[in-house]
C-alpha positions in Angstrom: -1.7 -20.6 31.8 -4.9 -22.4 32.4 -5.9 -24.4 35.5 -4.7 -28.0 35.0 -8.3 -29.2 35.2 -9.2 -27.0 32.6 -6.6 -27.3 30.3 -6.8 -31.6 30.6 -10.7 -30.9 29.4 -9.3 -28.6 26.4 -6.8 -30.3 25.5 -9.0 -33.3 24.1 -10.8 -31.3 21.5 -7.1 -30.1 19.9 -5.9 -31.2 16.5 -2.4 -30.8 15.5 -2.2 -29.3 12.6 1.2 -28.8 10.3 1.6 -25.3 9.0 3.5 -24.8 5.9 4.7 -21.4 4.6 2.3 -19.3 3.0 -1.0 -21.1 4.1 -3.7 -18.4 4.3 -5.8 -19.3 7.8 -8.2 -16.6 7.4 -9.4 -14.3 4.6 -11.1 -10.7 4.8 -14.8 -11.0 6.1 -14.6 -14.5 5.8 -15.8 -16.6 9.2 -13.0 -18.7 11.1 -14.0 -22.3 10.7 -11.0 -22.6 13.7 -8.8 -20.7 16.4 -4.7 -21.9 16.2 -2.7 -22.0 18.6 1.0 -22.2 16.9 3.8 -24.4 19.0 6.8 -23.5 16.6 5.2 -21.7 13.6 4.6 -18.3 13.6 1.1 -16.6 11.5 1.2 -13.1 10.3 -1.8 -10.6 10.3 -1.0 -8.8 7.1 -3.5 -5.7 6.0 -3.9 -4.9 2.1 -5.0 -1.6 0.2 -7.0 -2.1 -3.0 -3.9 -1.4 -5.1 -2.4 -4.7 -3.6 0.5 -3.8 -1.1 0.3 -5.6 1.7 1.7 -4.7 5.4 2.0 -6.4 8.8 -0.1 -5.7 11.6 1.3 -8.3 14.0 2.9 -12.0 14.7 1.2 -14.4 16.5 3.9 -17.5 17.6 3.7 -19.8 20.5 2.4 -16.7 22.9 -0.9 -16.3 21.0 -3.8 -17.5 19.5 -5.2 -16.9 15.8 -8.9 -15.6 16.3 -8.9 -13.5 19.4 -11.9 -11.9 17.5 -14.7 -14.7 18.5 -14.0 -14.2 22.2 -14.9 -9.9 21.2 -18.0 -11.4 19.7 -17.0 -10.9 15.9 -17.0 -13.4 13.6 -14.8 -12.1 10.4 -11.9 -9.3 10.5 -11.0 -7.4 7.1 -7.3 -8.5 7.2 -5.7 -11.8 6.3 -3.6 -14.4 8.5 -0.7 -15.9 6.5 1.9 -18.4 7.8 5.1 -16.9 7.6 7.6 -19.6 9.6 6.3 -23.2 8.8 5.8 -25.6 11.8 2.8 -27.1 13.7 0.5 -25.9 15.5 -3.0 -27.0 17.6 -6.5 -25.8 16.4 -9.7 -25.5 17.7 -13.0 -26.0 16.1 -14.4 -22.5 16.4 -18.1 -23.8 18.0 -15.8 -25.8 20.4 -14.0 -22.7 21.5 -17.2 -20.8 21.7 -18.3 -23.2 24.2 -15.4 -23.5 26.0 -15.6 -19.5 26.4 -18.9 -20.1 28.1 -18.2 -23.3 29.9 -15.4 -22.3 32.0 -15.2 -18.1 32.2 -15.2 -16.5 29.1 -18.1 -13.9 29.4 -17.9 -13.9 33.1 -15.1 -14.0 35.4 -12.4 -16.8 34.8 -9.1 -17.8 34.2 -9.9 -18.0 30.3 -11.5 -15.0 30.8 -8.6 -13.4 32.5 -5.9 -14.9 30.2 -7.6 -13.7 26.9 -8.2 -10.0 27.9 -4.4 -9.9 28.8 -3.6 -11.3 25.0 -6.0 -9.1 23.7 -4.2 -6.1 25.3 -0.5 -7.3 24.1 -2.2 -7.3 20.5 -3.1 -3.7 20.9 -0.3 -2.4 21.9 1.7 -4.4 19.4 -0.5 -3.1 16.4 -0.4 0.5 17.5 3.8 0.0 17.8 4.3 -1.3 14.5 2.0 1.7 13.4 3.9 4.5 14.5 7.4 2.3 14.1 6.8 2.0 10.3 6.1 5.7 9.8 9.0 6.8 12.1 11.7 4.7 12.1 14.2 3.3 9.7 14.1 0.3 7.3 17.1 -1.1 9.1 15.6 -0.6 12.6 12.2 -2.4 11.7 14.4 -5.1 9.8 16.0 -5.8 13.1 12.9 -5.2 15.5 10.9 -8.2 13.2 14.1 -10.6 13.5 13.7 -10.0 16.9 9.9 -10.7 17.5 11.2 -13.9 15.0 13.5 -15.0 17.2 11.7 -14.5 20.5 8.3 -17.2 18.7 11.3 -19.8 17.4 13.8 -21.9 19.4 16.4 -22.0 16.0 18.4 -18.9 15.7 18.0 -19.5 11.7 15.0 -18.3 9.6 13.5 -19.7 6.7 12.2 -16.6 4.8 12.9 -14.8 1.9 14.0 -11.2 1.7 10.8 -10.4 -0.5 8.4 -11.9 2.4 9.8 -9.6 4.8 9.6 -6.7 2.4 5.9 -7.8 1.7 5.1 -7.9 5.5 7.0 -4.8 6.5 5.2 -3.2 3.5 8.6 -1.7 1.8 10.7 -2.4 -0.9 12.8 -5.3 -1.5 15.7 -3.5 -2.1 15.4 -1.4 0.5 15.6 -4.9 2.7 18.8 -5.9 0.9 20.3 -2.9 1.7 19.3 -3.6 5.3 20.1 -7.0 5.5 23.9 -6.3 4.0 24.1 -3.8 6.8 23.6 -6.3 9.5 25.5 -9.0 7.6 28.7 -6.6 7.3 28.4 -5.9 11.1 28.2 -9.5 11.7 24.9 -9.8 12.9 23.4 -12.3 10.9 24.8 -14.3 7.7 21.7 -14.4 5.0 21.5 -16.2 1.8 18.7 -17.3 -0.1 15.8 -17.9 1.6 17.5 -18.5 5.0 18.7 -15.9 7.1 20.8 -16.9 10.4 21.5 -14.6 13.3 24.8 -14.8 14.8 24.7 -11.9 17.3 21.3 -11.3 19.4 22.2 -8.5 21.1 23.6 -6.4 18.5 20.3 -6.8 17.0 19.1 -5.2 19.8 21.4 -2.4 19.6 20.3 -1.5 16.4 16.7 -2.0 16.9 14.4 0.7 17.5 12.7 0.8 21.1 9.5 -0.8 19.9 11.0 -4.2 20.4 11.4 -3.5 23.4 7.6 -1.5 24.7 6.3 -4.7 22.8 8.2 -7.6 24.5 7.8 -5.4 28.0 4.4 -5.5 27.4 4.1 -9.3 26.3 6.7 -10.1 29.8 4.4 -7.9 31.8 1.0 -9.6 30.8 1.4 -12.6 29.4 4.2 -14.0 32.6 1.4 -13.2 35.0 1.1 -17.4 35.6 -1.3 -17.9 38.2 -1.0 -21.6 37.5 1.5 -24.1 36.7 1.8 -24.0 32.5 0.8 -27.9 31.2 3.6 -26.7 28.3 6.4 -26.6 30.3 6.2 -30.4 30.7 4.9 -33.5 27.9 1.5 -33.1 27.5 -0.2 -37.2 26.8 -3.9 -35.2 27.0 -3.6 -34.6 23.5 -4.8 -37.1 21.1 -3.5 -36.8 17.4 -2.0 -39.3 15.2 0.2 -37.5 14.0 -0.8 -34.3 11.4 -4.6 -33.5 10.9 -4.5 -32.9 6.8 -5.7 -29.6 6.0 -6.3 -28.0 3.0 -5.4 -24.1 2.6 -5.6 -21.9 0.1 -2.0 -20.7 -0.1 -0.1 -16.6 0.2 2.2 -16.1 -2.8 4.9 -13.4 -0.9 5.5 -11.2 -3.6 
């Protein structure tokens, strides 16, 4: 979404990084070192109460950025960022981005500017969804809704993930996802067995989904398709320099 002058200057800074499932990228009150930017993984932003249970507060896949928080001036969040679907992704030293932010718009007007307020508001709306969809709405309904946001971050229709992560990120019980899961497999929605779920029919997902889905992917459309500028994704991009995947060592999320 940025200019193509700017995004040729960015683009030289970038790693490429391989995510692998259940790498932790940020802790509690613990200062990013670096802001991703996943291509075909997707991070989760999982809160925790001191008794342990864990529960999402949003996905972040090739529409997003990990550590929207440095733009708002804040340094450390109190929740944890946990790779949930493995793939790669580009990073940013976080002093680098911090710059960048200055250099070209990011506390005055600016494209950058521009394009991370719009981000910022998706995530807002998206965390207050998920809020009220966990306390209202079925476990089946959010099972579908999270396939969905899945789906809409991957280009496979297949998804590597066990029924206990998804129990652990929508903050319920596993067998309240099996249950679920069976539903949707009976219906034949999706075929699941372990570890790997695939979804055969998209839009009777949809059908059974609650309406968050949809207020958040309206939101995300609205926003976030707003291209004032050609995107440098939606051809190769030679700008960036990596030989291949920068090695980096993560502490790692046990799901469950």
């Amino acid at each position: 979404m940025l200019p193509e002058h700017n995004f040729a200057y960015i683009s030289n800074l970038l790693e490429r990084v391989e995510l692998c499932g259940g790498d932790v990228l940020s802790e509690p009150e613990v200062a990013l070192r670096y802001v991703y930017f996943p291509i075909t993984g997707v991070i989760c932003k999982l809160n925790y109460t001191e008794n342990g249970a864990f529960s999402e507060l949003g996905l972040i896949g090739n529409e997003g950025m990990l550590g929207i928080g440095l733009y708002m001036g804040v340094e450390t969040m109190p929740h944890q960022s946990v790779v949930v679907i493995p793939g790669y992704a580009y990073r940013l030293r976080r002093s680098r981005f911090e710059e960048e932010i200055n250099r070209i718009g990011g506390l005055h007007s600016g494209a950058l500017h521009g394009i991370l307020l719009r981000y910022t508001q998706t995530l807002m709306t998206y965390m207050a969804q998920i809020a009220a969809c966990s306390r209202h709405h079925s476990i089946e309904q959010q099972l579908c809704r999270w396939l969905l946001m899945i789906l809409d971050r991957q280009s496979a229709s297949e998804i590597a993930i066990t029924q206990q992560s998804i129990a652990t990120m929508l903050g319920v019980r596993r067998e309240g996802i099996t249950e679920a899961a069976g539903k949707l497999q009976q219906a034949g929605l999706i075929r699941y067995y372990r570890g790997h779920i695939s979804v055969l029919e998209r839009a009777g997902l949809e059908a059974q989904s609650c309406e968050c889905y949809q207020v958040i992917k309206t939101e995300f459309d609205r926003l976030l398709a707003m291209r004032a500028y050609p995107s440098p994704f939606s051809k190769p991009i030679t700008a960036i320099t990596t030989n291949g995947y920068v090695k980096d060592t993560r502490r790692r999320f046990a799901f469950g």
